[in-house]
N, C-alpha and C positions, 0 to 999 in steps of 0.2 A: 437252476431256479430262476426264474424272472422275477425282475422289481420290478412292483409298480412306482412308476414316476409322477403319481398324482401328488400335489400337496409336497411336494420335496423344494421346487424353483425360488419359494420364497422363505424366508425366519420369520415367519407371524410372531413368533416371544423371542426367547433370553437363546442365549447359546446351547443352553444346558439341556430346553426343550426341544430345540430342534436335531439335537445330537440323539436325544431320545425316540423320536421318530423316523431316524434315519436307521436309527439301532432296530425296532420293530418292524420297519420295511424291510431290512435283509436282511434279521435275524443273527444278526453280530456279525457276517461276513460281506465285508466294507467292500473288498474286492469287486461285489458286484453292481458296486458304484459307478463302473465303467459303462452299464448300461443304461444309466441316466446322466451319464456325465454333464451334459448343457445345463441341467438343472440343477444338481449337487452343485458344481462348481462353480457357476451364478451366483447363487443363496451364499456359498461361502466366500469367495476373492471377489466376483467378476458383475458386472450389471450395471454401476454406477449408480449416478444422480446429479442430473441437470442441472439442479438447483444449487449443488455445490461445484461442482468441478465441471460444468458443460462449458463449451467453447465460447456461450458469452461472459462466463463467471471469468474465465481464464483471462477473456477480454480487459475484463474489468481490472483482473488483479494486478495484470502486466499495465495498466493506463495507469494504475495508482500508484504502480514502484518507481514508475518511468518519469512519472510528470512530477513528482514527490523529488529524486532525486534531481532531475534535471533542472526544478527552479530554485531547489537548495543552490546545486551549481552555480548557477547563471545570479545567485545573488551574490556569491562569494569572489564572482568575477566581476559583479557591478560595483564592489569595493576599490578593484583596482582599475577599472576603465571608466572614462569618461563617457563611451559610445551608448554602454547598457545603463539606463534610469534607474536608479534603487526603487523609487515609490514604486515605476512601475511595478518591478518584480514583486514588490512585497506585498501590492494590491491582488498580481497573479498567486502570490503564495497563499492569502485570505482566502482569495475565493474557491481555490485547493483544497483549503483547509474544511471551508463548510461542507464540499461534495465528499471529500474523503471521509471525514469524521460521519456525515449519512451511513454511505456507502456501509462502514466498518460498524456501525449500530447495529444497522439492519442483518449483517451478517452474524453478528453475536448474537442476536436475538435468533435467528435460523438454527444457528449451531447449540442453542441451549434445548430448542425444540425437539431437532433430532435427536440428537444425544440424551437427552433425558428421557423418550419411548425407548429408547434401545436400553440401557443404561438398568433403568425398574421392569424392563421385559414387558412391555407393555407391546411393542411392535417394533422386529425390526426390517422392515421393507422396503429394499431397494439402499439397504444402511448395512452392506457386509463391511467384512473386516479390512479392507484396504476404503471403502467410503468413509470408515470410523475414522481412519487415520486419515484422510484426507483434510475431513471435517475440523480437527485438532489444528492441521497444520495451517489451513485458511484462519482459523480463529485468531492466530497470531499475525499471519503473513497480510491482514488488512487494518491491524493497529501499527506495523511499523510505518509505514509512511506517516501516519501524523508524529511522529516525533519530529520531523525536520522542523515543523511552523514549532516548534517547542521547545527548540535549543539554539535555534540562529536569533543574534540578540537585536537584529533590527523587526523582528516579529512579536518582541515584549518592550524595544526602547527605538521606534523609531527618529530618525534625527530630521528635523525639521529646521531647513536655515542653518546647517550645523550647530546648530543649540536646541535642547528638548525644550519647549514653550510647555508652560503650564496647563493650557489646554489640550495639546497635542501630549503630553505626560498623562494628564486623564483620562485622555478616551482611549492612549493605549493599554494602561491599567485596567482598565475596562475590558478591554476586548481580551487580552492578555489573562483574565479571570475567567471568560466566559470560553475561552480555548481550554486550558487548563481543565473546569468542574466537566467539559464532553468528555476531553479526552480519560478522566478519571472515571465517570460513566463507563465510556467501550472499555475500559478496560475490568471493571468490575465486573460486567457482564462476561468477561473474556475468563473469568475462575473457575467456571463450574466445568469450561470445555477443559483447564489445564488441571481440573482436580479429573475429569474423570480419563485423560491420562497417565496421571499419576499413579491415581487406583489400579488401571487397566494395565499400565505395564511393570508396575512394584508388588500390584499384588497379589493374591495365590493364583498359580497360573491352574487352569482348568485340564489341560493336557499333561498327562502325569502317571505313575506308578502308585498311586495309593488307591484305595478302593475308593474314596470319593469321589475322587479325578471325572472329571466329565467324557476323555478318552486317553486311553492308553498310547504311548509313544510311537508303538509300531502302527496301531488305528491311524494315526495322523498322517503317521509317513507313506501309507497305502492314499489315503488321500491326495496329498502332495503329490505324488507319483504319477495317479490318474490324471488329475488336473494341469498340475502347473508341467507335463511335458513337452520340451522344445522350447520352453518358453525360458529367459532370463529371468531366476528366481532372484527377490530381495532377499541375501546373505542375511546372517544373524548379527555378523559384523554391522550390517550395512543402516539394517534394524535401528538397531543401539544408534549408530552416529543420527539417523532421523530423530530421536527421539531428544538426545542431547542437543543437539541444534535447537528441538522445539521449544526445549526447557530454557537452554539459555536464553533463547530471543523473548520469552516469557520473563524470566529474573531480570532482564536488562527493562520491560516494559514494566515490570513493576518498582526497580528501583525508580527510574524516571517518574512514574506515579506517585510513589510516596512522597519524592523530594518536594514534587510539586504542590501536595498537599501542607507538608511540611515548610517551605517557602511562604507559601497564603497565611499562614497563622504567624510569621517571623513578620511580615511584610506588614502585618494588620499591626503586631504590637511595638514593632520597634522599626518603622518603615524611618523616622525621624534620625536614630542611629547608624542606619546601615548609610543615609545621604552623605555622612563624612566619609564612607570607601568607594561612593560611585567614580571617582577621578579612577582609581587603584583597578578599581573590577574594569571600566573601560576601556583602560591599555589593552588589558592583555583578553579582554571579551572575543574580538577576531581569532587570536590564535589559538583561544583553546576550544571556540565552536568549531573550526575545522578540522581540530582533532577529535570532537566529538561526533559530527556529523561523517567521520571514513567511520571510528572503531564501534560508535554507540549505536548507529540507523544502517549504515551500508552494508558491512560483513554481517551481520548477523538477516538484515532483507537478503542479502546473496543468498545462503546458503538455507534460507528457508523455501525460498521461490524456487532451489533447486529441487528440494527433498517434495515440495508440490507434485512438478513436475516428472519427478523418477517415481513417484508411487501413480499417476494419471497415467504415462507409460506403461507400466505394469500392469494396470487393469486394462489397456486401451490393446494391450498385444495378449491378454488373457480371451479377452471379448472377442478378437479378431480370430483366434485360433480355437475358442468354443464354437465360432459362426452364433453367436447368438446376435441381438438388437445390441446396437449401441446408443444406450440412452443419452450417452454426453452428448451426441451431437443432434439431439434434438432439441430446439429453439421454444423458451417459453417465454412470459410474462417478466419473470426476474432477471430473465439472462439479457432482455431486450434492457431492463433500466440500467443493470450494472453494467452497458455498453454505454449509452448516451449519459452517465448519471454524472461522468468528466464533462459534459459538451458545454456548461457554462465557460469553462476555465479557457478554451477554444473561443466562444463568442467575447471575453472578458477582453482577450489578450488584441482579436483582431479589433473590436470594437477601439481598446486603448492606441490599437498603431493608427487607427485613423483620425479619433483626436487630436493627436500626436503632430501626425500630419498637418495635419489640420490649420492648425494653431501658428504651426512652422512655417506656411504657407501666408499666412495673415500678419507675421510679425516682416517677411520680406515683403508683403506688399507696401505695410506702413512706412518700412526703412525705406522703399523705394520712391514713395510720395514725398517722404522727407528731404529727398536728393534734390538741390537746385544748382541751378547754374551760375558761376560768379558774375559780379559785375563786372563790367569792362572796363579797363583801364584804371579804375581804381583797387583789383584784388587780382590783377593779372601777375606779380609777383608772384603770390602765395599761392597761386592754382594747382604747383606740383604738391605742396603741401597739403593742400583739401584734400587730393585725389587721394593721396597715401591714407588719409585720415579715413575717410569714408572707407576707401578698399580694405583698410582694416579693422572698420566695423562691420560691414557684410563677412569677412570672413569670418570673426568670430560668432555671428550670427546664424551663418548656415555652415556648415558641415558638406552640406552635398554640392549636388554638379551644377547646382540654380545658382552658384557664388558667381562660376564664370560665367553665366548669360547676364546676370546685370551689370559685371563690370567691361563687357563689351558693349552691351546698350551705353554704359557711363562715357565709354572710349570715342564713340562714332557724335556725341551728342555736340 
């Protein structure tokens, strides 16, 4: 018997309907699946969506784990060096914070779109069953990086002069509120993608021995067999651990959410009381964001960004071995923003090293103006003395290799 392969390549509805059409094209013998295979196994594993998982989404997602943890880092080292600026980094952390927190909007919003035509069987196009889980695991894997601006304490209590000024106490109250109500946003937005894995993997599974059952056990496994051959299948085991990673790194963003909620309403009525434990909470604030910032933000982005990545394999060596189009690697409109959508945080950083410079550059000039030459024979005693004095205000002044050009200028004078 031939099938026809018209109308098979995509799920226009719900699982249930397309399972029913595949059942009326070959008459309940799946087997002959094999001569539509590109198109059966498209519509069910293989096909993607650019929009989620295309190589600039990926772009994206690896720029925001990277630059998320890397200036978490670089803050927690500019505690203990002189070399690295704190304002700077935390100005780099800010400005982080606003692309990231876009960035992770924008994609809860995508992921409620999708998910929801698939979901009520309205359409699922170009949304099979490894894009659905995709889609899950981006929904989380772009709210963890904002927790780092949300638990390191020079991001809610910057130190100004080593003493918080009451102005510098308001505006970071301020800003520290308006990070906070986003982050509690993307993550509100981020329920409907973890409820409907919840639904999806707790509840009645559609594959099955009972007459309802959408396909029987062995139906499926004929399936399996034609499609995913030669290919490294996701274990059931493997399944499960995806799944659990998802859910944890989800309960981990919603404790974080609550508290923060929870915090805002302690802060509003009893901000007056908690000012007798600011001494107590600021000792020990360092050591316990760095234990929060490995167990709370990093293990759990690890192991999400992996399960990303081993389910994009899986379709990208399904696709490769169907011969069919690979949609990830085709370049659109969103994949170009969530590339450049980090490039402030880039102009922020180079912009701050050349004020920097800058600046550096203008305070040795001034010390250099300020350099005279003693009088003679009335401060020819003390001249060893000036020399040292001076030499050890340029050094403490510059840092770099411009100390020793002006104390050879000073030598020869």
């Amino acid at each position: 018997m031939a099938l026809n392969c018209t109308g098979l390549d995509d799920r226009q509805g719900s699982f249930a309907s397309y399972v029913d059409k595949l059942r009326n094209a070959s008459d309940g013998d799946f087997t002959l699946a094999q001569q539509c295979k590109s198109q059966i196994c498209t519509a069910l594993w293989g096909g993607g969506n650019p929009d989620i998982s295309g190589v600039g989404m990926s772009v994206g997602y690896i720029c925001s784990s990277i630059l998320g943890a890397g200036l978490a880092m670089l803050y927690l080292l500019s505690k203990r060096s002189t070399r690295i600026k704190e304002t700077l980094v935390l100005k780099l952390l800010s400005v982080f914070d606003d692309c990231a927190t876009f960035f992770a909007f924008s994609i809860q919003i995508a992921c409620i779109v999708v998910l929801a035509r698939v979901d009520y069987g309205i359409t699922a196009v170009s949304m099979d069953d490894v894009t659905v889980r995709v889609t899950w695991t981006v929904s989380v894997l772009t709210l963890l990086p904002l927790m780092y601006t949300l638990i390191l304490p020079g991001m809610t209590q910057p130190q100004v002069g080593g003493c918080p000024t009451k102005s510098a106490r308001k505006a970071s109250s301020s800003s520290s509120n308006r990070r906070d109500l986003l982050f509690s946003i993307c993550w509100a937005c981020s329920v409907y993608s973890f409820m409907s894995r919840m639904i999806e993997s707790f509840g009645k599974n559609p594959i099955g021995a009972d007459p309802d059952d959408d396909l029987t056990v062995a139906e499926w496994k004929t399936l399996q067999d034609i499609c995913l051959a030669g290919i490294s299948r996701i274990s059931s085991a493997e399944d499960r651990l995806i799944n659990a990673f998802g859910i944890m790194a989800f309960l981990i963003l919603s404790g974080v959410a609550m508290s923060k909620i929870l915090m805002a309403g302690i802060r509003r009525h009893y901000d007056h009381k908690m000012q007798q434990y600011q001494g107590l909470i600021s000792k020990s604030r360092e050591l316990v964001s760095t234990l929060k910032l490995v167990l709370v933000a990093a293990i759990p982005l690890l192991s999400v960004v992996r399960s990303y990545f081993r389910l994009q394999s899986f379709q990208a060596t399904m696709i490769h071995t169907l011969g069919t189009q690979d949609s990830d690697g085709q370049w659109g409109f969103g994949q170009v923003v969530s590339v450049v959508v980090f490039l402030p945080v880039l102009v922020e950083a180079c912009f701050s090293w050349y004020e920097q410079e800058k600046e550096h550059t203008e305070e040795l000039d001034d010390l250099g103006e300020s350099i005279t030459m003693p009088e003679p024979h009335s401060r020819i005693s003390n001249s060893d003395d000036a020399d040292d004095d001076v030499s050890q205000r340029i050094v403490e002044m510059s840092p770099s290799g411009s100390t020793a050009k002006i104390l050879r200028n000073r030598q020869t004078m």
